[in-house]
N, C-alpha and C positions, 0 to 999 in steps of 0.2 A: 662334302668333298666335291670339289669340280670333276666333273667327268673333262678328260682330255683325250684328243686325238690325236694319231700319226701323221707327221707330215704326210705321208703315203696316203692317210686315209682322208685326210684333207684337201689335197689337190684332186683326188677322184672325186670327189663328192661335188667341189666347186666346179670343176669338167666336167661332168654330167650334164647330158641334156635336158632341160625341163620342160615340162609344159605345165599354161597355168589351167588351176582347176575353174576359176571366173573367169565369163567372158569379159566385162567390165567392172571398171571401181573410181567411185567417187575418189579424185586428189581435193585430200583434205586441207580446211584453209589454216592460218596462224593458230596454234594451238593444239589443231585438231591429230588425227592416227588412223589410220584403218591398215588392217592385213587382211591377207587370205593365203591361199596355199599355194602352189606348185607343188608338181609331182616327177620324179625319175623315171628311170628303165623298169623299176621293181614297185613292186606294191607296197613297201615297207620304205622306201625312200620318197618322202615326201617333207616338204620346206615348206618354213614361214616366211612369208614377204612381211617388213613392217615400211610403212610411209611417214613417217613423224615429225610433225611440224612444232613443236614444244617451245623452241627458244624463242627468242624475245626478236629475232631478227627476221622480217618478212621475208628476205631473200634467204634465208636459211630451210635446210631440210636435212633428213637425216633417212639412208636407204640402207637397210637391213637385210640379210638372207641367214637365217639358221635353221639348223634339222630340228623339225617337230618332236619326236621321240627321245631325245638327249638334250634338247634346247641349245646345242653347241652355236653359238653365231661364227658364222664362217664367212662371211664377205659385210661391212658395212661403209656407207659412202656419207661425208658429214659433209654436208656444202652450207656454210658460214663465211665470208667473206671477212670477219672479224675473228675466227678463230685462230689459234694456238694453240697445237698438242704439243707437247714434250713425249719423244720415243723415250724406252728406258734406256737406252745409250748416252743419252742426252743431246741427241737431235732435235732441233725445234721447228717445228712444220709451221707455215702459216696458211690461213685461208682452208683453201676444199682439201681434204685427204680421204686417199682409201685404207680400212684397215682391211685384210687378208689377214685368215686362220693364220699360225704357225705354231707347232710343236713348243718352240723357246719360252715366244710371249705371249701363246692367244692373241688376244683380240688390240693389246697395249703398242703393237709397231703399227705406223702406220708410214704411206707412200704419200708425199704430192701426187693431187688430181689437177692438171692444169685444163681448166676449162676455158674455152674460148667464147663458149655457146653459156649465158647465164639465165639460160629459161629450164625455169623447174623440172614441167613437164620431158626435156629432149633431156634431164641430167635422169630421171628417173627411167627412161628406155636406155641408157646408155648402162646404167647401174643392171638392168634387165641382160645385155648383152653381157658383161661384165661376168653375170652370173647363171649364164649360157641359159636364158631360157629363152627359147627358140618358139615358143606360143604364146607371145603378152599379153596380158587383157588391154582392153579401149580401155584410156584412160580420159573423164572428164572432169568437168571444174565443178567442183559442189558450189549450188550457191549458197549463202547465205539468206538466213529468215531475211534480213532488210533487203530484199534482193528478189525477193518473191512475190 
């Protein structure tokens, strides 16, 4: 059974201010993922960051925040320049969208993210702001074994 949220408890949680528990973290290349934490006001409120490069599309990425303790995903940011989501209204999104919790649909509404800036790195501090955490880690570029 899916654990679900209140809108009420949902929008506190995303407002919240965070700070990360890393100082830095490898942005991983085509393929790759890395997370770490952020933390809240409380010692029991604590987030996962995930970073996910998975799809097939190098300029693609995919930015995460949900509560460690419930796994709830509460903010995620998919920037694919070839994507299409279908809301359950039957909205059809193209390109970057944000999905935000809600109460109705979880994680399945999503907004246009109109991006102007298409570098990875500035769309994943933006996804940081987005998700009010006010201490981001450095972020660098992993390299790759051929690279080394």
């Amino acid at each position: 059974m899916a654990i679900k949220l209140t809108q009420k408890e949902a929008d506190s949680l995303i407002a919240m201010l965070k700070k990360t528990v890393e100082k830095e973290i490898a942005f991983p290349h085509n393929k790759g993922r890395v997370e770490f934490d952020v933390v809240g006001d409380r010692r029991e409120d604590v987030f996962v960051i995930n970073i996910s490069r998975k799809g097939i599309n190098d300029a693609g990425a995919s930015y995460q925040g949900r509560m460690r303790t419930r796994g709830v995903n509460l903010l995620r940011l998919d920037i694919n320049p070839t994507s299409i989501h279908m809301n359950p209204d039957g909205e059809k999104i193209t390109e970057t969208h944000l999905h935000i919790y809600s109460e109705q649909h979880e994680m399945a509404f999503a907004i246009p993210f109109d991006i102007e800036n298409k570098d990875l790195y500035q769309l994943c501090y933006n996804f940081f702001e987005k998700f009010n955490i006010i201490e981001p880690p450095n972020i660098t570029q992993q390299l790759r074994i051929t690279e080394v």
